[in-house]
C-alpha positions in Angstrom: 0.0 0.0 0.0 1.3 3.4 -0.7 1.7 6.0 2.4 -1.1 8.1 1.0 -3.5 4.8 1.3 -2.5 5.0 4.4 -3.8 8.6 5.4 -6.9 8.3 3.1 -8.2 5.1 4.8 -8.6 6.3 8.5 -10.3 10.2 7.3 -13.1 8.0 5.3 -13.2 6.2 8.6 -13.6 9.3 11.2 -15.6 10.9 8.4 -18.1 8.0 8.3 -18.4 7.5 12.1 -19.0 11.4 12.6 -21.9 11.3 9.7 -23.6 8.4 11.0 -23.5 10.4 15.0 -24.8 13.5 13.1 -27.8 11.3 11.7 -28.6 9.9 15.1 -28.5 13.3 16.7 -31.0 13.9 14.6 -33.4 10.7 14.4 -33.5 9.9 18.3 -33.8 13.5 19.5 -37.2 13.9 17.4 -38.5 10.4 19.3 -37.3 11.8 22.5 -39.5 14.8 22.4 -42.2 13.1 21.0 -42.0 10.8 24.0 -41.4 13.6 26.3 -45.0 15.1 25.3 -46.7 11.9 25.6 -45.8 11.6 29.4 -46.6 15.3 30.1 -49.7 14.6 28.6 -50.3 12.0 30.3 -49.3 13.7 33.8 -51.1 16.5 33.1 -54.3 13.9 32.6 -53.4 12.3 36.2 -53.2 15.8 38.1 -57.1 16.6 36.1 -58.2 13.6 37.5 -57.3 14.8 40.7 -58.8 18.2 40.6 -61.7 16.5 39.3 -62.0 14.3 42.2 -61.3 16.8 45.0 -64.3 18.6 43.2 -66.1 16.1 43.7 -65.7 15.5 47.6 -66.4 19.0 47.6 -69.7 19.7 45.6 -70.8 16.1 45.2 -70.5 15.6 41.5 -68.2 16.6 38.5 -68.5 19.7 36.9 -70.3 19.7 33.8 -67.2 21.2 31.9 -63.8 21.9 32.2 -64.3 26.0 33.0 -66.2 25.4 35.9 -63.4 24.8 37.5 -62.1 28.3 36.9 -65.0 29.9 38.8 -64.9 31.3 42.1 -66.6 29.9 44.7 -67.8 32.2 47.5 -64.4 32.6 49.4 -62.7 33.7 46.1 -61.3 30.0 46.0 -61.0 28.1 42.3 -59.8 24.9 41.6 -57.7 25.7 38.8 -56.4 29.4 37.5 -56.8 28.5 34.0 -57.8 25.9 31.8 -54.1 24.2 30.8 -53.5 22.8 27.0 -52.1 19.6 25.9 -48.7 19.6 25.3 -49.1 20.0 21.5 -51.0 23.3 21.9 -54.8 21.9 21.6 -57.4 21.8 24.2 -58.3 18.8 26.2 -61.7 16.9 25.5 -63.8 16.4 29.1 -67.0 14.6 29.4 -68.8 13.4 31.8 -71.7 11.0 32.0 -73.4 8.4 34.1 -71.6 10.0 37.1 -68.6 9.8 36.1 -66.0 11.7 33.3 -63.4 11.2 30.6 -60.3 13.9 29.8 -58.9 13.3 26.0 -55.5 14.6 24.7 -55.5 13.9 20.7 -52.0 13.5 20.0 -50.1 15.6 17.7 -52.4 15.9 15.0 -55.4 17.1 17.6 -58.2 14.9 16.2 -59.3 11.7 17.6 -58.1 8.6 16.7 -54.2 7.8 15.2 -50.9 6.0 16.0 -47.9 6.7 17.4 -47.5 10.2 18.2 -51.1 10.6 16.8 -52.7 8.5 19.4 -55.5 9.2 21.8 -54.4 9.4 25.4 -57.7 8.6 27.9 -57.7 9.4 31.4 -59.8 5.9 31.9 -57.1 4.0 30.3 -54.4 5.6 32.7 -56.7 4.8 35.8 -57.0 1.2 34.7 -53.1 0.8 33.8 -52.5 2.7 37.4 -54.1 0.1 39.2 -56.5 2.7 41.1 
């Protein structure tokens, strides 16, 4: 081998390794944040249920929508300052029915339904996976 083959061989090398760290930088940090928002979602669906509960124990059902929450009650008192958003910028879905209630986050795209990133996280699907 000449000396130049020599020199040439290990720079294709380093180059090579440096372009494939580059690419990961750039795959896995997009999954990581995606996966980051999907358990703040999910938190912030665990700390509604427990504003919804303690509203309960204190006016004997659930509120009929999300807002009620933001009210004042006599003393000046609210549950909540302000409704919060899902971590993808939408609003959460809350209904309530045969005494008791369901908070939606859409996913990514915001509609219901999807996969992956797009996927539906349910409070009732937490609660069961929760064990409570």
């Amino acid at each position: 081998m000449k000396k130049f083959d020599f020199i040439i061989i290990p720079i294709i090398i380093v180059s090579t390794i440096a372009l494939f760290t580059l690419i990961l930088q750039e795959i896995f940090p997009m999954h990581y944040h995606a996966q980051k928002r999907t358990t703040a979602a999910k938190t912030q669906l665990k700390e509604w249920g427990n504003v919804l509960k303690l509203y309960k124990m204190k006016q004997g059902v659930y509120p009929n929508a999300l807002k009620t929450l933001t009210i004042p009650n006599k003393s000046g008192d609210t549950f909540i300052d302000a409704i919060p958003i899902d971590p993808w910028g939408y609003e959460y879905s809350y209904t309530k029915k045969n005494g008791k209630f369901e908070i939606v986050c859409f996913g990514a795209d915001g509609i219901p339904g999807g996969t992956g990133e797009n996927s539906d996280i349910k409070y009732s699907e937490l609660h069961k996976k929760s064990g409570e």
